[in-house]
ROSE-4610 file (N, C-alpha, C; in Angstrom, 1 decimal, always signed):
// ROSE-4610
residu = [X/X/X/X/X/X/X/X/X/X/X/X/X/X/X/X/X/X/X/X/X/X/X/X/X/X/X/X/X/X/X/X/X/X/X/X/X/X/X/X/X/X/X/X/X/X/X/X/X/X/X/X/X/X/X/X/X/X/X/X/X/X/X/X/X/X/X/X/X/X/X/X/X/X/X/X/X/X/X/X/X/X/X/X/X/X/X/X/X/X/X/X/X/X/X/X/X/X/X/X/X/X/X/X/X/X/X/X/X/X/X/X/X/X/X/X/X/X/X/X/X/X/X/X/X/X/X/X/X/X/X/X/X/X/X/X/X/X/X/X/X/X/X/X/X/X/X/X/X/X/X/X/X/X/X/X/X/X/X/X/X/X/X/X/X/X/X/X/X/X/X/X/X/X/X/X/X/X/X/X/X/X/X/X/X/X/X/X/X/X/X/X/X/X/X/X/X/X/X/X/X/X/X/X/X/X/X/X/X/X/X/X/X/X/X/X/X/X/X/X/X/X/X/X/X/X/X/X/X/X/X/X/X/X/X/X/X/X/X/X/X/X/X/X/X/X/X/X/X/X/X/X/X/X/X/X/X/X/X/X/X/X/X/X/X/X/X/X/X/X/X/X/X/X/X/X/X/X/X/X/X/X/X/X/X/X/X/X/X/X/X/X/X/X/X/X/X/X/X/X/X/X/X/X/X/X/X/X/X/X/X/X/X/X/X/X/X/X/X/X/X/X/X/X/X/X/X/X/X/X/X/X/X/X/X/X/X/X/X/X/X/X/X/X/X/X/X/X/X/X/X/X/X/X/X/X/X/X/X/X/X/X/X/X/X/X/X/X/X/X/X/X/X/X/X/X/X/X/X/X/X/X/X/X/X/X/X/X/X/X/X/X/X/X/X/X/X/X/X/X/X/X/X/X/X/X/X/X/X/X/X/X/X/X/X/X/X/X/X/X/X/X/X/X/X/X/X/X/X/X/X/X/X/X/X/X/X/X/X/X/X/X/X/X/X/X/X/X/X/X/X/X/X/X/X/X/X/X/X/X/X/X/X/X/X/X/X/X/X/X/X/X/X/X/X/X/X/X/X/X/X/X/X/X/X/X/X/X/X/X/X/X/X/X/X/X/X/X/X/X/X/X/X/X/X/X/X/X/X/X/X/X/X/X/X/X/X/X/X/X/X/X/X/X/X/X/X/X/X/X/X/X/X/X/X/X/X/X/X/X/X/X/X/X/X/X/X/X/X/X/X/X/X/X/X/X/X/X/X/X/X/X/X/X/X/X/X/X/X/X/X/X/X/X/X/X/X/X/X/X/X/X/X/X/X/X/X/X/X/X/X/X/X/X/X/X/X/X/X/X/X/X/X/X/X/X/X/X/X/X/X/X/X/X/X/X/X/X/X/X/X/X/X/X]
num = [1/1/1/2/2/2/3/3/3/4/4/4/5/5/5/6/6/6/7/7/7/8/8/8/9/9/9/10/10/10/11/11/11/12/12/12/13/13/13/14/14/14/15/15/15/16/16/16/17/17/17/18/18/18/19/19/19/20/20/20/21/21/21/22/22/22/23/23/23/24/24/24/25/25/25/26/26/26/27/27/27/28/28/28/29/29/29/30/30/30/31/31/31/32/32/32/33/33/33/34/34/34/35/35/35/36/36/36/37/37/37/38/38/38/39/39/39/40/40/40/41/41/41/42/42/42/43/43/43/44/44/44/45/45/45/46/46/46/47/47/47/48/48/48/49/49/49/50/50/50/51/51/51/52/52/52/53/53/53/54/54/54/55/55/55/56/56/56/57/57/57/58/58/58/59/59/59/60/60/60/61/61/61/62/62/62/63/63/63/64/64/64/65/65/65/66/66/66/67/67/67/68/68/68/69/69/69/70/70/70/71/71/71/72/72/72/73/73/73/74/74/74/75/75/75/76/76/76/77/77/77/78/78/78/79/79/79/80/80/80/81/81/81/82/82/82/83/83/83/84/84/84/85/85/85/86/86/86/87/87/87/88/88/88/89/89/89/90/90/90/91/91/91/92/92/92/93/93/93/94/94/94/95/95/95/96/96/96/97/97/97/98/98/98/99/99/99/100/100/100/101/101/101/102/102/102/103/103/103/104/104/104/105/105/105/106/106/106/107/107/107/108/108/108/109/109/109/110/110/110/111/111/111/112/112/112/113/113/113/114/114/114/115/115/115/116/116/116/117/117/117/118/118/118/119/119/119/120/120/120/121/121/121/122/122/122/123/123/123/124/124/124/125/125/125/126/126/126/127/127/127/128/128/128/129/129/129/130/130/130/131/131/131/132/132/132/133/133/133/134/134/134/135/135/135/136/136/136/137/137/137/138/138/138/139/139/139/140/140/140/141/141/141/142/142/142/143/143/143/144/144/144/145/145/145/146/146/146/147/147/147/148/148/148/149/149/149/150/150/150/151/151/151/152/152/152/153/153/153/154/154/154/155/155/155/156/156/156/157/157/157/158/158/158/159/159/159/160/160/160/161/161/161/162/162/162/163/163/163/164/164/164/165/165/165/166/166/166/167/167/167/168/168/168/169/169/169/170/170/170/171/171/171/172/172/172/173/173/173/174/174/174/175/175/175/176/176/176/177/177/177/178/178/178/179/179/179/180/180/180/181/181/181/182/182/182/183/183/183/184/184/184/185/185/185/186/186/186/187/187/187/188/188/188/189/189/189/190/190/190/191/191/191/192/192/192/193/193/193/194/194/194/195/195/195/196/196/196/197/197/197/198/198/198/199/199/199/200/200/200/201/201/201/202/202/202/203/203/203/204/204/204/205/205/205/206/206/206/207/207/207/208/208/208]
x = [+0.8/+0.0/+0.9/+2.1/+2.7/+3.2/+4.1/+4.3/+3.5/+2.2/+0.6/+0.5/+0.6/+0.8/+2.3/+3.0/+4.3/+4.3/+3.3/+2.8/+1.9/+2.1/+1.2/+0.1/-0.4/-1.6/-2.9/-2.7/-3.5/-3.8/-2.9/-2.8/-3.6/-3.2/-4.2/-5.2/-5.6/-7.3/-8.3/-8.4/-9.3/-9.0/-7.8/-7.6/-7.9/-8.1/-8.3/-9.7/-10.6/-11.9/-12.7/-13.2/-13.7/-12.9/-11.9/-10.9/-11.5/-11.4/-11.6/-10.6/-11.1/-10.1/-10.8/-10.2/-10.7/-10.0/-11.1/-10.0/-10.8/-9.7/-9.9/-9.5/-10.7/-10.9/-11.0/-10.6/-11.3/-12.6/-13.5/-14.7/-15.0/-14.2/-14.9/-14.5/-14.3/-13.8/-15.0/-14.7/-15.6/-14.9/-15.6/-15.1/-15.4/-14.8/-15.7/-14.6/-15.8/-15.3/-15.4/-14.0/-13.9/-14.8/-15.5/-16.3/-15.8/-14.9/-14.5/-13.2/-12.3/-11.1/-10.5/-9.6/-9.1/-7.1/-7.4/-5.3/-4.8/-3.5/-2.7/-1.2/-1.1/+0.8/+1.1/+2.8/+3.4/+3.8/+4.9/+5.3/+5.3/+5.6/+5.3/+7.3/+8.1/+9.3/+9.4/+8.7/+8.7/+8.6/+9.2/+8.4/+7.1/+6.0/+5.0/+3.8/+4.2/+3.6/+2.1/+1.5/+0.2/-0.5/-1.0/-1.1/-2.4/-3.4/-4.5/-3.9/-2.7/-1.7/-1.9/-1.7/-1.1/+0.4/+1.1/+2.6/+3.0/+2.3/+2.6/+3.2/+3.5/+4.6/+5.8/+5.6/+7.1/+6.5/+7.7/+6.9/+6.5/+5.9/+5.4/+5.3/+5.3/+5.0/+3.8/+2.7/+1.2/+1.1/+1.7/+2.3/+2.9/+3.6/+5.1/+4.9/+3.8/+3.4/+3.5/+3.0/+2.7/+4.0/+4.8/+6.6/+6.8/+6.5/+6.9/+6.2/+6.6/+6.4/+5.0/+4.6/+3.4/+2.4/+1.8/+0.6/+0.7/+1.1/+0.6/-0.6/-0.9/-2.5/-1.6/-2.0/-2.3/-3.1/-3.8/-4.9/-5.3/-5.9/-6.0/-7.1/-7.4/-8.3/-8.7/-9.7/-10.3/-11.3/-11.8/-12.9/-12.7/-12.3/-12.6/-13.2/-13.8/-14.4/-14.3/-13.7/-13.7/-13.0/-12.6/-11.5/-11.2/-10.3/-9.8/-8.9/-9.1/-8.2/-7.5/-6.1/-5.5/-4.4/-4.2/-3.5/-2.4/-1.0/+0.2/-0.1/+1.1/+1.5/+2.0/+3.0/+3.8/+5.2/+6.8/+7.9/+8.2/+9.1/+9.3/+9.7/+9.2/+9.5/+9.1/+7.9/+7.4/+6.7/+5.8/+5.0/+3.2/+2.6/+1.5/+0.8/-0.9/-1.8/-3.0/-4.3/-5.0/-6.5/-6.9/-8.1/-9.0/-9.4/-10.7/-11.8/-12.4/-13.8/-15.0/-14.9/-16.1/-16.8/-17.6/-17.6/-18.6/-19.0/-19.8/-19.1/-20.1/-19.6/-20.4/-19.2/-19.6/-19.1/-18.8/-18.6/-18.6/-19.3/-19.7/-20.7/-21.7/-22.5/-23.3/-23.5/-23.9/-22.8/-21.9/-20.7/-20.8/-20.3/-20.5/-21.3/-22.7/-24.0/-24.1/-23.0/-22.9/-22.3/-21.0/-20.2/-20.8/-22.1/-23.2/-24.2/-24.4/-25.8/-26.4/-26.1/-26.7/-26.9/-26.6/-26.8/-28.2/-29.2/-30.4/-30.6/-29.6/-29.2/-27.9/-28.1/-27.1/-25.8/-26.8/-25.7/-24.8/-25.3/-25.2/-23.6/-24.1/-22.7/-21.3/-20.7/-19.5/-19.3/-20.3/-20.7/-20.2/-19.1/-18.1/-16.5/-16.0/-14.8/-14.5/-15.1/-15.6/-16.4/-17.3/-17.8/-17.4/-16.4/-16.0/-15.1/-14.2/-13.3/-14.1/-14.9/-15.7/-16.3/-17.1/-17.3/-16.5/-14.8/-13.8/-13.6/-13.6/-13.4/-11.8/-11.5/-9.9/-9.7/-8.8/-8.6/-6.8/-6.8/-5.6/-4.1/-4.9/-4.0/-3.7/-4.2/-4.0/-2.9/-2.9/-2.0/-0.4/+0.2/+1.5/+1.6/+0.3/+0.3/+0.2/+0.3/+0.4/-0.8/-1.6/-2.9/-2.7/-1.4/-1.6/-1.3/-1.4/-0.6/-1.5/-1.7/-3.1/-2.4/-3.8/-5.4/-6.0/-5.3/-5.7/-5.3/-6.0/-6.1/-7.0/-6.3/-6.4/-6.3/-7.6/-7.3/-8.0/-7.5/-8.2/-9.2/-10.0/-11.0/-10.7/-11.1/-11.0/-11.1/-11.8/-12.1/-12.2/-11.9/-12.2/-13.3/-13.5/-14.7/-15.1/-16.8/-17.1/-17.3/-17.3/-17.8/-16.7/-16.0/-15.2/-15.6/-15.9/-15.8/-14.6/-14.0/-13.2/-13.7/-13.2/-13.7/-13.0/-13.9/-12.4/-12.5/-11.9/-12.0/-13.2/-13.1/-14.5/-13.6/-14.0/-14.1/-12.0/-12.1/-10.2/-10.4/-10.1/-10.2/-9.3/-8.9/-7.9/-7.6/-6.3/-6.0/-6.2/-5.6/-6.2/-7.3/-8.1/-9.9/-9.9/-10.0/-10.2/-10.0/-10.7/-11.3/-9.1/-8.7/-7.5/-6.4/-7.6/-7.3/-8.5/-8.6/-9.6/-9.5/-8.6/-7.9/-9.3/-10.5/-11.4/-12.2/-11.8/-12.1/-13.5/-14.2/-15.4/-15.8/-17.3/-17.7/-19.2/-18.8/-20.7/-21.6/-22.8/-23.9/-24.3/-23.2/-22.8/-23.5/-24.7/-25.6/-24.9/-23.2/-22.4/-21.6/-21.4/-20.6/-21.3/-20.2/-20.8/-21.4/-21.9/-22.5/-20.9/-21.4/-20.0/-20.5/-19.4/-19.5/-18.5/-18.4/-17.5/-17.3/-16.1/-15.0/-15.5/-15.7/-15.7/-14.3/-14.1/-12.6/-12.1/-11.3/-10.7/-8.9/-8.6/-7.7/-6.6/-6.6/-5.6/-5.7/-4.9/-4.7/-5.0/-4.4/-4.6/-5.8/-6.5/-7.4/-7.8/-7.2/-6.7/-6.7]
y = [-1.2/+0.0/+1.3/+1.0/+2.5/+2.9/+1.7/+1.9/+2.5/+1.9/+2.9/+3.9/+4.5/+5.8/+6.8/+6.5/+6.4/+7.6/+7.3/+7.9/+9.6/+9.8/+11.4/+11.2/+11.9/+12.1/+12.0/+13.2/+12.7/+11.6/+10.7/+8.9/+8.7/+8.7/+7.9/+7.6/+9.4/+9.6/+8.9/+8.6/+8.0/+6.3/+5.2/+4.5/+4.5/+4.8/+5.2/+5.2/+5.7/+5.7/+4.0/+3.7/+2.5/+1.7/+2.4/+1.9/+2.3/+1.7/+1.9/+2.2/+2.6/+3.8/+3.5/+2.7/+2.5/+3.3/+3.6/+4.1/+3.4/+2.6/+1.7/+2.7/+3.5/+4.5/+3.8/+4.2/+4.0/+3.7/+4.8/+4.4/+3.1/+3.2/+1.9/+2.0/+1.2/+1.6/+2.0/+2.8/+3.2/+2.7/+3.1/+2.5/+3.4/+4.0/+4.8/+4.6/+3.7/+4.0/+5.3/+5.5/+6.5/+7.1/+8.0/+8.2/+9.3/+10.2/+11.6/+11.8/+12.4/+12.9/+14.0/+15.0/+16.0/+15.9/+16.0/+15.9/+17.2/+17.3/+18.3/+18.3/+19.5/+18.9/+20.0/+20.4/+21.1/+22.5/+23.1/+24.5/+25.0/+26.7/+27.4/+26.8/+26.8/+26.4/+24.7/+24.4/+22.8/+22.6/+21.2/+21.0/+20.8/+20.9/+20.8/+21.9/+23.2/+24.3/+23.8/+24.3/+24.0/+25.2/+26.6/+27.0/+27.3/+26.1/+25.5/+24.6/+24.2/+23.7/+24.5/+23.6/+24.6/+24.3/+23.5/+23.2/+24.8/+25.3/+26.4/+27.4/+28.0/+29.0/+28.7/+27.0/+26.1/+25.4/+25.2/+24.1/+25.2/+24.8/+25.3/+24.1/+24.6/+23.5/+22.6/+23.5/+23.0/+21.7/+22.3/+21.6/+20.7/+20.3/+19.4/+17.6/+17.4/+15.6/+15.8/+17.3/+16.6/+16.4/+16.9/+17.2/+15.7/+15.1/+13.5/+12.1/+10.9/+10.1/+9.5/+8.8/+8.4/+7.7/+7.9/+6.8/+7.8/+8.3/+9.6/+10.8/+10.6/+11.7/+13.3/+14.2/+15.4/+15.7/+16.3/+16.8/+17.8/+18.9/+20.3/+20.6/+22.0/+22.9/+24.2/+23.9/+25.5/+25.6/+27.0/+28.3/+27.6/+27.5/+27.9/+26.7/+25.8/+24.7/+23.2/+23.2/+21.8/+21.5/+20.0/+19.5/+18.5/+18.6/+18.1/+17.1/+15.7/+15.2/+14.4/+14.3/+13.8/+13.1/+11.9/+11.2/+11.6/+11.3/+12.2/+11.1/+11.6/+10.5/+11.1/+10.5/+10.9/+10.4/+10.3/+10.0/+11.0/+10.7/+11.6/+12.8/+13.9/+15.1/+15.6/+15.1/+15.6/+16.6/+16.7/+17.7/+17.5/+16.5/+16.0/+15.5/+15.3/+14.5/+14.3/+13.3/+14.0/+14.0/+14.8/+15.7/+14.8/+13.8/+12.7/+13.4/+13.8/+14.6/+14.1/+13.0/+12.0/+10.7/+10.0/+8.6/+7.7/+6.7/+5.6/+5.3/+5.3/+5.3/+3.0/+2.4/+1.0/+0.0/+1.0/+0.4/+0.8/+1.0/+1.5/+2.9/+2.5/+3.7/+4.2/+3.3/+4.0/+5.3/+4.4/+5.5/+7.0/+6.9/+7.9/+8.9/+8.0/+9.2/+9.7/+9.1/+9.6/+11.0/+11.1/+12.4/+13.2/+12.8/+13.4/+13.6/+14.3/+14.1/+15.2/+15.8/+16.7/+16.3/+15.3/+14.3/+13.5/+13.7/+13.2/+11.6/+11.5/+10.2/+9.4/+8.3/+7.6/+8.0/+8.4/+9.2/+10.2/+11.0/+12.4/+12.1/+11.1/+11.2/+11.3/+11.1/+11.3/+12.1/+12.9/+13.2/+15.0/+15.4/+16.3/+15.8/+16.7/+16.9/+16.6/+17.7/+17.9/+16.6/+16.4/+15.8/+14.0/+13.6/+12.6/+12.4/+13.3/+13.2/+13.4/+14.2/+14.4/+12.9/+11.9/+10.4/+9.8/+9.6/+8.8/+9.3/+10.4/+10.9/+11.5/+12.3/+12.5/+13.6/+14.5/+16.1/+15.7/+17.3/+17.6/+16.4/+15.9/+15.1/+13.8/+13.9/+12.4/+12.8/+14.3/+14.7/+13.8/+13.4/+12.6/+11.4/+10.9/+9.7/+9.0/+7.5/+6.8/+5.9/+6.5/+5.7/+4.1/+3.8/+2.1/+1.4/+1.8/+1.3/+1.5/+0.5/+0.3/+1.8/+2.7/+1.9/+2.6/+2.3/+3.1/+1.6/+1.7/+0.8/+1.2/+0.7/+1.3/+0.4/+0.1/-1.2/-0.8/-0.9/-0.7/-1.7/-1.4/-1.9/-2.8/-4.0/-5.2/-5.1/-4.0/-3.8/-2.4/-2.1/-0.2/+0.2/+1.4/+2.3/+2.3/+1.9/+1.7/+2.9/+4.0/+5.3/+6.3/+7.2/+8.1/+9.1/+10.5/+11.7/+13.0/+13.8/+14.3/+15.9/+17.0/+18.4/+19.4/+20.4/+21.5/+21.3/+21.9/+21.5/+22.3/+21.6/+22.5/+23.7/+24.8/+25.6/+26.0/+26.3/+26.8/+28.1/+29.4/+30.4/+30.4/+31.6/+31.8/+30.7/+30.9/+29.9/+28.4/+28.0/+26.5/+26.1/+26.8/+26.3/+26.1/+26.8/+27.2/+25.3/+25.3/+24.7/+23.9/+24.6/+24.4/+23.0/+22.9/+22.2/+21.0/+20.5/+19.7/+18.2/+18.3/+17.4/+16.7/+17.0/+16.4/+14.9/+14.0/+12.7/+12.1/+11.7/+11.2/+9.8/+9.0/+8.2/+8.8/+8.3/+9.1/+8.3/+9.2/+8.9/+8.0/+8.7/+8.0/+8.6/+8.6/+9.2/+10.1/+9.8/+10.3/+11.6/+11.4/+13.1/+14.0/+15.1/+15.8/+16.9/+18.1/+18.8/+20.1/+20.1/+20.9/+22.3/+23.3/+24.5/+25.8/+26.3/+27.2/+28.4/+28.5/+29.4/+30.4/+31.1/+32.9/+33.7/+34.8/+35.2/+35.0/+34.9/+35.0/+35.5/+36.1/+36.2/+35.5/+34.5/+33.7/+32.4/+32.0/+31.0/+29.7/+29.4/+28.1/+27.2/+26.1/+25.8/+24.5/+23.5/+22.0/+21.7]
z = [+0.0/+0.0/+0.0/+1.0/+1.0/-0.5/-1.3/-2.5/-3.5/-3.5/-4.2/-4.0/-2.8/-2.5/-2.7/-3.0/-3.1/-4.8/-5.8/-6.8/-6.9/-8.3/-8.5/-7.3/-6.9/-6.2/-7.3/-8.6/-9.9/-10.3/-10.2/-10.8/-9.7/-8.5/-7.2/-6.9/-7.0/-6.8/-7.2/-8.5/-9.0/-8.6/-8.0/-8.1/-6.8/-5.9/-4.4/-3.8/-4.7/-5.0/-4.2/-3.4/-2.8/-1.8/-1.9/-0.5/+0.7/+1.4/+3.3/+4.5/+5.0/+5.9/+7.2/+8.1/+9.4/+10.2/+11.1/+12.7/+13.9/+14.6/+15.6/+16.8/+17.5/+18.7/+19.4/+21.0/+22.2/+22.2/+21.5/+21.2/+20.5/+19.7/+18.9/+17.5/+16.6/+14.6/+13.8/+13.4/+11.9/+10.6/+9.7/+8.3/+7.4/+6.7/+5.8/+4.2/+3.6/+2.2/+1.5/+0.7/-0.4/-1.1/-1.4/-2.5/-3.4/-2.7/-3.4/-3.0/-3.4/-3.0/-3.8/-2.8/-3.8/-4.0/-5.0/-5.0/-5.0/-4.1/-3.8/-4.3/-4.4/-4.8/-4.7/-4.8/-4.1/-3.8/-3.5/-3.2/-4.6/-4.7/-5.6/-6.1/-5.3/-6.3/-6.3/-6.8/-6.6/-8.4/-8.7/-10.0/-10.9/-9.7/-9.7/-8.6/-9.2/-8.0/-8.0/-6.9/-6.5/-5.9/-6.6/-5.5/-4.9/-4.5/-4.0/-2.8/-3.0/-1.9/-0.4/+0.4/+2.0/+2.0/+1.0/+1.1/-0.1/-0.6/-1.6/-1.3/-0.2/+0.5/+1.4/+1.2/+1.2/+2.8/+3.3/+4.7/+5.9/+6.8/+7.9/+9.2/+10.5/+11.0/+11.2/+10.7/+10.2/+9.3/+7.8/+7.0/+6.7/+7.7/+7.9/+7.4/+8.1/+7.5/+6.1/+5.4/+3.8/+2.9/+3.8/+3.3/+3.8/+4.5/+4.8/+4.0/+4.6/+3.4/+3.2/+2.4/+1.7/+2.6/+3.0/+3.7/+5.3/+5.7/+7.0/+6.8/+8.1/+8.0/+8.1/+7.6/+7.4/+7.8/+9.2/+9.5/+10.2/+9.6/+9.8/+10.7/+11.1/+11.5/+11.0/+10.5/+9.6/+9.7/+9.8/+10.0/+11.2/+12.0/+13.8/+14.3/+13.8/+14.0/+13.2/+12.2/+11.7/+11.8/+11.0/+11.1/+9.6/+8.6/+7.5/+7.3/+6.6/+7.3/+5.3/+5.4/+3.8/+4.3/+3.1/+3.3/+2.3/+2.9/+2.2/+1.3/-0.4/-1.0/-1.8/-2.6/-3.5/-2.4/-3.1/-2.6/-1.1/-0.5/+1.2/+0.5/+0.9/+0.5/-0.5/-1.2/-2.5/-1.9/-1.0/-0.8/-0.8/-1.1/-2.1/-0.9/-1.4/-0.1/-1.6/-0.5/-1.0/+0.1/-0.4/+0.8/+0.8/+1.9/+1.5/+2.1/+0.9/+0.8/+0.8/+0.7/+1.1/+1.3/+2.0/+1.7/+2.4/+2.5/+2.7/+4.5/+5.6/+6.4/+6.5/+6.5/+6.3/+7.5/+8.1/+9.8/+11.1/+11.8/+12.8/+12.9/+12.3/+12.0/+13.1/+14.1/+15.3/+15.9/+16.0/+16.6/+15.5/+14.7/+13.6/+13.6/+14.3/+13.7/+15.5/+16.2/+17.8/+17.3/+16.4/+16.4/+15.6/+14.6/+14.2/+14.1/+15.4/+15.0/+14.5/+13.8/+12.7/+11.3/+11.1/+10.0/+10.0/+9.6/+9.2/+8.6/+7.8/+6.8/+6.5/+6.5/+6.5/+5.5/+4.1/+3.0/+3.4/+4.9/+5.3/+6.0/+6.6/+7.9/+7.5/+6.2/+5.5/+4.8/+4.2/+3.0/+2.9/+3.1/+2.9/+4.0/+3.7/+4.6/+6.1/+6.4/+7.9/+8.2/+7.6/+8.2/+8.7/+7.2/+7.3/+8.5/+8.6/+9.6/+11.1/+11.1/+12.6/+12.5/+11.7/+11.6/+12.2/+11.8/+12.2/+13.4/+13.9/+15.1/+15.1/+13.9/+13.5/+14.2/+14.6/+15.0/+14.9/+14.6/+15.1/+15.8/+16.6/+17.3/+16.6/+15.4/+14.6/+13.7/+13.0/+12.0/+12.5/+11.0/+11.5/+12.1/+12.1/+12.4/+11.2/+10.9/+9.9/+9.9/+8.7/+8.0/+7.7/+8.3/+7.4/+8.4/+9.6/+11.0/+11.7/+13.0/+14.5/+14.6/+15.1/+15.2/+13.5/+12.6/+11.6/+10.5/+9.4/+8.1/+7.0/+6.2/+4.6/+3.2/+2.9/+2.4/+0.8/-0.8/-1.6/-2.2/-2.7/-3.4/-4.3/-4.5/-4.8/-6.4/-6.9/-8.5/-8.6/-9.6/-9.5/-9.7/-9.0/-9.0/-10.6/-10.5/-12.0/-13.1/-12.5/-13.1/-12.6/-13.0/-12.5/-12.4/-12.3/-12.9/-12.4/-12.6/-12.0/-12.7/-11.5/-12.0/-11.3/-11.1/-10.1/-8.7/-7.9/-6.3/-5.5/-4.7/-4.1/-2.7/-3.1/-1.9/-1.9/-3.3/-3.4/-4.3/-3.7/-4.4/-5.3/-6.2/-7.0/-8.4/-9.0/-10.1/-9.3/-8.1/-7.3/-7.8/-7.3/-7.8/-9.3/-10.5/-11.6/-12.2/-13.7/-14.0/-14.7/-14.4/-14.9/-14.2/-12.4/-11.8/-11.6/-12.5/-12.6/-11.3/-10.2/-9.7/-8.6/-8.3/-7.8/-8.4/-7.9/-8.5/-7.2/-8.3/-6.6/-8.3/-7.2/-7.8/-8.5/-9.6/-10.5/-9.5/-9.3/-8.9/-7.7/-6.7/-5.5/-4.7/-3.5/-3.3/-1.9/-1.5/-0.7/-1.4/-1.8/-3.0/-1.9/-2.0/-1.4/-2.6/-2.2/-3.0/-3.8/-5.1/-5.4/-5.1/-4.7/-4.6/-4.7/-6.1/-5.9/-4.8/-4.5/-3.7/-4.1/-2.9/-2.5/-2.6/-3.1/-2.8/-1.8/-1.6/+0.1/+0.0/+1.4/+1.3/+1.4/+1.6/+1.3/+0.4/-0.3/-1.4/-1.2/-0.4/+0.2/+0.5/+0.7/+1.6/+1.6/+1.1/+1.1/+2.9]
């Protein structure tokens, strides 16, 4: 698995698509299959600038997992209340993740709909960013830890996702967003996608 990841984040996404992502809590493991993801890649002097990236103004200590090797959580805190969570990938030091934006919660859905209960529906409980990771029960204190190691597992899909679609990212102001970054891969007509929605200006570039 680390090897698979080890690749473009572009190549991944779509091949990444129905894999499961456990986290084995105190509370208890969830499961949440793939349904959407977004690819990231690197600093503005890198061979591949990104600047929809948080690695795009070079490293930070925020930052620092995505500068490390393939299969480690990246996980953030933005607007004041959520929480975002990506799996690095590409070689140690590329710079790269990608944002798991959504998905099939297929194990432990009581627990799940415990850290949500503003979720009405079973489709609901994964079904963006925030929300996925608020399901797993991820924050902050997971960033840097490794997705392929207890209490975490990551296992791909036995056949590929049968439908692809890929488009611009959701919620990245600037050239990042634009249609130029078409790096958003989810599954067609997956009733978990979250809803797409273009980016407000904002003042800063970043938002992966």
């Amino acid at each position: 698995m680390r090897k698979f990841l080890e690749g473009d984040p572009r190549v991944i996404a779509p091949l990444i698509l129905g894999a499961v992502l456990t986290h084995h809590s105190e509370a208890g493991p969830v499961s949440v299959r793939l349904t959407e993801v977004e690819a990231y890649l690197g600093p503005r002097d890198s061979e591949h600038p990104d600047p929809g990236s948080h690695t795009f103004g070079g490293p930070t200590a925020r930052n620092a997992p995505m500068f490390g090797p393939p299969g480690f959580l990246y996980v953030y805190f933005t607007y004041g209340m959520h929480y975002c969570a990506n799996i690095v990938c590409g070689p140690d030091g590329a710079a790269s993740a990608l944002l798991l934006r959504a998905g099939e919660i297929v194990e432990g859905e009581g627990l799940a709909a415990l850290r949500r209960p503003a979720s009405k529906a079973h489709k609901d409980l994964a079904s963006g960013p925030a929300r996925l990771a608020s399901a797993l029960g991820l924050t902050t204190a997971d960033t840097g830890r490794d997705a392929l190691a207890e209490p975490f597992s990551l296992w791909l899909p036995r056949t590929p996702a049968p439908a692809v679609a890929s488009g611009p990212r959701v919620g990245v102001a600037g050239p990042g967003g634009s249609t130029e970054y078409p790096w958003r891969f989810w599954i067609e007509d997956d009733p978990t996608v979250s809803r797409y929605k273009a980016a407000r200006p904002r003042n800063r570039s970043a938002t992966n």
